[in-house]
Residue, then its C-alpha position, 0 to 999 in steps of 0.5 A: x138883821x135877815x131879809x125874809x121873804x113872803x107874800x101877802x094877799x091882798x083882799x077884795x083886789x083883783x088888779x092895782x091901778x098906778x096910784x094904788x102901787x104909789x100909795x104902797x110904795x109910799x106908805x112903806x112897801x119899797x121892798x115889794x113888787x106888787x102883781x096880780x095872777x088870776x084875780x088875785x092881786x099880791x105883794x112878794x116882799x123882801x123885808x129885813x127885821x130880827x124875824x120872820x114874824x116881825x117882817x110880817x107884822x111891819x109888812x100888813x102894817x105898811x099895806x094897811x096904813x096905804x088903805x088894804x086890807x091882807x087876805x092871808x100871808x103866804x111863804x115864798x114858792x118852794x120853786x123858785x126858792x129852790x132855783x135861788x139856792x142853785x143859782x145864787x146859794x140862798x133861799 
C-alpha cells in the first residue's frame, strides 16, 4: 500500500470545536490533522490504500460517517511537497 496525501474541504465549517475533532478522530480520521485558515476549516490526510482514489473515497466516507459534509478535495501544497523531497526524499 502507498499513503497518499490530500485535503478535504469541509463544508458550511468555518471552525472545529473539540468535540467535532473527536468525533472525526473516532468515526476514522486518525490519520488527519484538522485546522482552519481564513474561515475554511479542512483535513491534510495522510492515507494508506492501493490508490489514490480509494484513500479519498474511505476519507469523505470517514468524514461523512462523524456528520460532515466535504466541500471539495484538494492535492497537497506543491510547496510543501517540494521542501518533503529536499528534506526527506518523498513528496
Amino acid at each position: 500500500m502507498t499513503t497518499h496525501e490530500f485535503r478535504l474541504v469541509l463544508a458550511n465549517k468555518t471552525d472545529l470545536s473539540l468535540d467535532e475533532a473527536d468525533a472525526l478522530y473516532e468515526a476514522g480520521c486518525d490519520d488527519a490533522t484538522f485546522g482552519g485558515c481564513d474561515g475554511v476549516v479542512y483535513g491534510v490526510f495522510h492515507r494508506e490504500a492501493n490508490s489514490l482514489e480509494h484513500a479519498i473515497r474511505s476519507a469523505v466516507a470517514d468524514v461523512q460517517q462523524a456528520g460532515f459534509t466535504v466541500a471539495r478535495v484538494e492535492p497537497p501544497d506543491p510547496v510543501f511537497a517540494k521542501i518533503n523531497v529536499e528534506l526527506v526524499g518523498r513528496s
